[in-house]
KOLNU-511873 format. One record per residue (C-alpha): residue number from 0; x, z, y. Coordinates in steps of 0.25 Angstrom, whole numbers, m for minus. Each point is the difference from the previous one (the first is absolute). Example, Ala and Ser with C-alpha at 12.3 -4.5 7.8 and 13.67 -1.06 7.14 Angstrom:
R, nr, X, Z, Y
R, 0, 49, 31, m18
R, 1, 6, m2, 14
% end
This chain:
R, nr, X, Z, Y
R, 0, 469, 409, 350
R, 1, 0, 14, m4
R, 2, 0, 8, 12
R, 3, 9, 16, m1
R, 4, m2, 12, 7
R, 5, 5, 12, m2
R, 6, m7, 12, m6
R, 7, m9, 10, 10
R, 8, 5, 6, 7
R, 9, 10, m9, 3
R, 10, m9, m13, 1
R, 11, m12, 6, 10
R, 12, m9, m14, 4
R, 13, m7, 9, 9
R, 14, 13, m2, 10
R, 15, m1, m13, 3
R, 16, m15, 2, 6
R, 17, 2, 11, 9
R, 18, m1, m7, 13
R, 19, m3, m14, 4
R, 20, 14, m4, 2
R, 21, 4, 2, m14
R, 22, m14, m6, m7
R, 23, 4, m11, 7
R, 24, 12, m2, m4
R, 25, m4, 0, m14
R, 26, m11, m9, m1
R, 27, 2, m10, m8
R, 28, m12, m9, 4
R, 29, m5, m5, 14
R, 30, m13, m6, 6
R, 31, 2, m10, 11
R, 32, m11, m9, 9
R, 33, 10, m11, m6
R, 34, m6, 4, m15
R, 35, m14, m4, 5
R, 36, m11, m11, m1
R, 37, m11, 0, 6
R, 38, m14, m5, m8
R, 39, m10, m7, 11
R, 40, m16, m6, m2
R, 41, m2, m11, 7
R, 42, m15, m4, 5
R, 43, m6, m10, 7
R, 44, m3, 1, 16
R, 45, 4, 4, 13
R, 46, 4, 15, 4
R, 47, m4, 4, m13
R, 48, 2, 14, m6
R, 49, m9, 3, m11
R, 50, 4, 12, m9
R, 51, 1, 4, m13
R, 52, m9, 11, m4
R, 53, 9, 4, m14
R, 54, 14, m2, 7
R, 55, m1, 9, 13
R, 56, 8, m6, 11
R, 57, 0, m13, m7
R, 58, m7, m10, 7
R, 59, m4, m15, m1
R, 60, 7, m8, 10
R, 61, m3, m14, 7
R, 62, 13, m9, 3
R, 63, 3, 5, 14
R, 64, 1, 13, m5
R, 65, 8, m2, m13
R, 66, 10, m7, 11
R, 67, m2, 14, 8
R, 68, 2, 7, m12
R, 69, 15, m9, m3
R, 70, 3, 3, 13
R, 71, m2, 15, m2
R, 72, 7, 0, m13
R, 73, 11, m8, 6
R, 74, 2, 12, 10
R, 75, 1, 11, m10
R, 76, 12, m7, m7
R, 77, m10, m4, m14
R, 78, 9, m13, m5
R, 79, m15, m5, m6
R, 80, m16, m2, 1
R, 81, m7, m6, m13
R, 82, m13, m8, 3
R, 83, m12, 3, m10
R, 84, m14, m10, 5
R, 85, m14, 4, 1
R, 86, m8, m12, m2
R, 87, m11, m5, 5
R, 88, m11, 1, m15
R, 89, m5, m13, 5
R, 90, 15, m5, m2
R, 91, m1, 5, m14
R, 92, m1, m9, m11
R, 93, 4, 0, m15
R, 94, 9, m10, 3
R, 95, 8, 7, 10
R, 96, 3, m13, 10
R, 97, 2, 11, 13
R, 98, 12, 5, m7
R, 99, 8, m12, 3
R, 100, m7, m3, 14
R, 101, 12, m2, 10
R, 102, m10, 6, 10
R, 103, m6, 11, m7
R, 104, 4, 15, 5
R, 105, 13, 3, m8
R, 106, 6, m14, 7
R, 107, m6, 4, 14
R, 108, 5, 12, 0
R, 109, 14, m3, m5
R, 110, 3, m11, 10
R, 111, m7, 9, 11
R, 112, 10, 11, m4
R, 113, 12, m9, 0
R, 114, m3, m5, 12
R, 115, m1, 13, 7
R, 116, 9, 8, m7
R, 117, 11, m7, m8
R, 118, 9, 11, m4
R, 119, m10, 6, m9
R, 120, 0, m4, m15
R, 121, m15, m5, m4
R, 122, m4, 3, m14
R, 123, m12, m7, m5
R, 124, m9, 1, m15
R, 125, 1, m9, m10
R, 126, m14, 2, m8
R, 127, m13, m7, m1
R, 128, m9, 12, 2
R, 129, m3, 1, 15
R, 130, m6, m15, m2
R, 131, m7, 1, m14
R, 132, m14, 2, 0
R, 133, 3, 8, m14
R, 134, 9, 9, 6
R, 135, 11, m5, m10
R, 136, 16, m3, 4
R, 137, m2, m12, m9
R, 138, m9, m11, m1
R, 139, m10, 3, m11
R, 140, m8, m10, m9
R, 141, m11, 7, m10
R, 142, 4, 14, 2
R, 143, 14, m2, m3
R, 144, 12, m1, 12
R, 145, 8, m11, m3
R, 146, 16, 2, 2
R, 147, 5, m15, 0
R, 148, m12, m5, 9
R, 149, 4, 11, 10
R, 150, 13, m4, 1
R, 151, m3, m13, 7
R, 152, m9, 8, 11
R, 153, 10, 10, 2
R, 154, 10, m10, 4
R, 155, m7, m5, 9
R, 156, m5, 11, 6
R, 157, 14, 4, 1
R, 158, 6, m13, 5
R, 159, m9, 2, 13
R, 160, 4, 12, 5
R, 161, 15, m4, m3
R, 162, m3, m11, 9
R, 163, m9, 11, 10
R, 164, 13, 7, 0
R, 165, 1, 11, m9
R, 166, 13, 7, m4
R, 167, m5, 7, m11
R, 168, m10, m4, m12
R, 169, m6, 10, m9
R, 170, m7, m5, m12
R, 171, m8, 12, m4
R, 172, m8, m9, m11
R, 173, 6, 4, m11
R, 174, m2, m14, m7
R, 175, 13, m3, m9
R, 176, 9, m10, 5
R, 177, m5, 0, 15
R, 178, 15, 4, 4
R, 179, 8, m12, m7
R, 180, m13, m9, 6
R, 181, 0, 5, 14
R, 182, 16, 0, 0
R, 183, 0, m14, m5
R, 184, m10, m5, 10
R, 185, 7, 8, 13
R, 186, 13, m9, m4
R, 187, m6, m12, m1
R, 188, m8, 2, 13
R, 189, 14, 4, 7
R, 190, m5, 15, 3
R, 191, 13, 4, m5
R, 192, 1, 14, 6
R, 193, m14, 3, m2
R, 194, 1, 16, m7
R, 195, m8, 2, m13
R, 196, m3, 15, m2
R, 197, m7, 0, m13
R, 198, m11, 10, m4
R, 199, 7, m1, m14
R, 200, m5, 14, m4
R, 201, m14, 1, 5
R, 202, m10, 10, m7
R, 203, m15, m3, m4
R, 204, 1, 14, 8
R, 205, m14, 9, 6
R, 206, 8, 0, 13
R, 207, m4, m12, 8
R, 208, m15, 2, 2
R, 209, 3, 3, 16
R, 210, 8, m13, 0
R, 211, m11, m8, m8
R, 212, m9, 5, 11
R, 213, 9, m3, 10
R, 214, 2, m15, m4
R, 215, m16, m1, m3
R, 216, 4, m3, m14
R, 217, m9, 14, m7
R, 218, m12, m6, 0
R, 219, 3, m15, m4
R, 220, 9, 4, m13
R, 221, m6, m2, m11
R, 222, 5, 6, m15
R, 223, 14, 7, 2
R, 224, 16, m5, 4
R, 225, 3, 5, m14
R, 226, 4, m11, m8
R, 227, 9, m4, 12
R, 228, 4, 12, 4
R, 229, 10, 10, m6
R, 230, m5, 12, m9
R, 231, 4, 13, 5
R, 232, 5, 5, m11
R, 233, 12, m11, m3
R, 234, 13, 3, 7
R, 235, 10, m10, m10
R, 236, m10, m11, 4
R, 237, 5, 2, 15
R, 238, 12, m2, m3
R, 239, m2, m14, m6
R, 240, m9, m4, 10
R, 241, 10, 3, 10
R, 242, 12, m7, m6
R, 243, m7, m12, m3
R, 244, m5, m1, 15
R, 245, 15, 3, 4
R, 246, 3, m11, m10
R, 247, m9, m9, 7
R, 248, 5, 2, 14
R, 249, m7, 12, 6
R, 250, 8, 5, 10
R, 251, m7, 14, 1
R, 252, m7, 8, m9
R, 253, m11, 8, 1
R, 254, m8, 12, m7
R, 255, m16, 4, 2
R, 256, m4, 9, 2
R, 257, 12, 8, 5
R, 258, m3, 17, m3
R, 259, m5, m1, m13
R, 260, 10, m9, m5
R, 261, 13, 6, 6
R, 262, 6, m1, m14
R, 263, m2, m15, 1
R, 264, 8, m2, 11
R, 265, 10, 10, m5
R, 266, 1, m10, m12
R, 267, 1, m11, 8
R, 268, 10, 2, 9
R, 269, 11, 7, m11
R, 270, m3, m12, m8
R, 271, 1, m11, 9
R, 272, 4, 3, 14
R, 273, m7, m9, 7
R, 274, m5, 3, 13
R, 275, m14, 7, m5
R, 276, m11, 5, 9
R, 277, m15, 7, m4
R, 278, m12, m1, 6
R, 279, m7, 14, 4
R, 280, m13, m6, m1
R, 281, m14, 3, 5
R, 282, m4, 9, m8
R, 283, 13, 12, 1
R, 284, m2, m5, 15
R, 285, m13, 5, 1
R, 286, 4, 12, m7
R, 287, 8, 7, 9
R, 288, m5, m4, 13
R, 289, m14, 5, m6
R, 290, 6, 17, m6
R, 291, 7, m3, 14
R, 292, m13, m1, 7
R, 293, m4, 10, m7
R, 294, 9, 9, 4
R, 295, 3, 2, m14
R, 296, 15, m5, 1
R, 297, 11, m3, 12
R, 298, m3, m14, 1
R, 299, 14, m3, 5
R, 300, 8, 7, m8
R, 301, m7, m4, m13
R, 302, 0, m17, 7
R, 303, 16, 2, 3
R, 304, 3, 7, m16
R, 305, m9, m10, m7
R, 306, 8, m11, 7
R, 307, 13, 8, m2
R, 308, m4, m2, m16
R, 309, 0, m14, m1
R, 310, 15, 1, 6
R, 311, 3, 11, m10
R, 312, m6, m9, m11
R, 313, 9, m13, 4
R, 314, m9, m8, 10
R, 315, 7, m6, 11
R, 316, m12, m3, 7
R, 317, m16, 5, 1
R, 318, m11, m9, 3
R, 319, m10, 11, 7
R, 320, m11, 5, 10
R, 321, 7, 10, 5
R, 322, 11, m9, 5
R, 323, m2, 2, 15
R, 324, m3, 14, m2
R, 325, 10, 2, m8
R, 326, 10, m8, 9
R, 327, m2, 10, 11
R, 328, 0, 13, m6
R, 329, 15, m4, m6
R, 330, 4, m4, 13
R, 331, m7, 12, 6
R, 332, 9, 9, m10
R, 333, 11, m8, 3
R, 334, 2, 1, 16
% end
């Protein structure tokens, strides 16, 4: 589509932005608490509230206040809270067993969530990295990560937190073929409606070092996620990774990070429309709340426009830390 105007003076943009009224009527995009899920670390304990020093205002929470958190986010109007574990290192091995523990903290917490607030949509990771004592998403043998051997632990980890109760599942492994396996074995199990968003274009990025710290997976990683993880600088291989997963039954795709990769998404969404979603990761997280802090920018306007450009750029929904935050400054904007 070619868009016309007329020739100044005829054609003067500037008339449409002359009050709020008008600007209103004209914009093309909106942001709503609908658009937003909301990323949450799980930790062992009781009335436990530990924070992360890299992600201000993020914090570390035990079961009974992930439940507290549901609630809250259920009472803002966010559709969706994704569960991320930090593990117990003694419950770390090389063989990753805790992953598919019906018992271990993902699977408390989602049927402590489900229990206590049904209407919410539980999200959950699909990765071995929260478990390995390497620090690696897949199992690794000699230094190397092993794609087909992986396959077989996540879905198994995945099978228990269907069974748990999770609505969404989001292998952010990057193995190949973990979609067409983990599909395979929800039918089979009968977890027919169980959601698979698929990390299909996820980024060997410099962004998720608050996240690793977070999850207690910075120390234990050892070598790089590089031979697993996308290269920044491809942009046609996303596209074929995130056919193939669409291929293979992903219901969802999504792009990570999310800022530095706005073309991506662009991409993804002309190309395919399916429903596609980014992650604003740690690290961009961490950004803006830090200049914030620092008085260096408004901390609300520049959360609400980053948010607004994944919209703009084609997302139909974020995965972020700003999600409650975010959730009320909208609705504060709005009444």
């Amino acid at each position: 589509m070619c868009p016309i105007s007329a020739p100044f003076p005829a054609a003067r943009f500037r008339r449409l932005r002359q009050t709020p009224a008008l600007r209103a009527l004209a914009q093309e995009n909106t942001l709503s608490v609908g658009d937003l899920i909301w990323p949450v670390f799980v930790r062992d304990g009781m009335g436990m509230r530990e924070p992360v020093a890299s992600m201000p205002g993020v914090a570390r929470l035990s079961v009974d206040l992930v439940v507290e958190a549901a609630e809250e986010a259920a009472d803002l109007g966010i559709p969706a809270i994704c569960l991320f574990p930090y593990t117990d290192p003694t419950l770390k091995t090389e063989g990753c067993e805790e992953a598919w523990n019906p018992d271990n903290l993902t699977n408390r917490a989602i049927r402590a969530i489900k229990a206590a607030v049904p209407q919410i949509a539980v999200m959950t990771d699909v990765a071995l990295d929260p478990y390995n004592s390497l620090g690696h998403d897949g199992l690794v043998r000699d230094g190397v990560v092993l794609n087909d051997e992986t396959l077989e632990a996540l879905v198994r980890q995945a099978l228990v937190q269907a069974e748990a109760g999770a609505d969404i599942i989001g292998p952010s492994d990057m193995m190949d073929g973990r979609i067409g396996a983990l599909r395979q074995a929800l039918e089979m199990a009968g977890h027919k409606g169980v959601v698979l968003m698929s990390y299909a274009a996820k980024y060997a990025s410099a962004f998720y070092g608050p996240f690793r710290d977070a999850v207690g997976a910075s120390g234990a990683l050892k070598g790089d996620k590089k031979t697993y993880q996308m290269n920044p600088a491809n942009s046609d291989e996303a596209m074929r990774l995130i056919e193939r997963d669409l291929r293979e039954g992903a219901d969802m795709v999504m792009v990570k990070p999310g800022m530095p990769y706005l073309d991506i998404i662009r991409r993804a969404k002309d190309t395919f429309g399916a429903p596609t979603y980014a992650y604003q990761v740690s690290g961009e997280y961490a950004m803006i709340k830090g200049a914030a802090e620092r008085g260096w920018i408004d901390g609300e306007r520049a959360m609400l426009e980053s948010l607004m450009a994944f919209r703009r750029a084609g997302c139909d929904g974020v995965l972020t830390n700003f999600a409650p935050e975010a959730a009320r400054a909208i609705r504060a904007r709005r009444a």
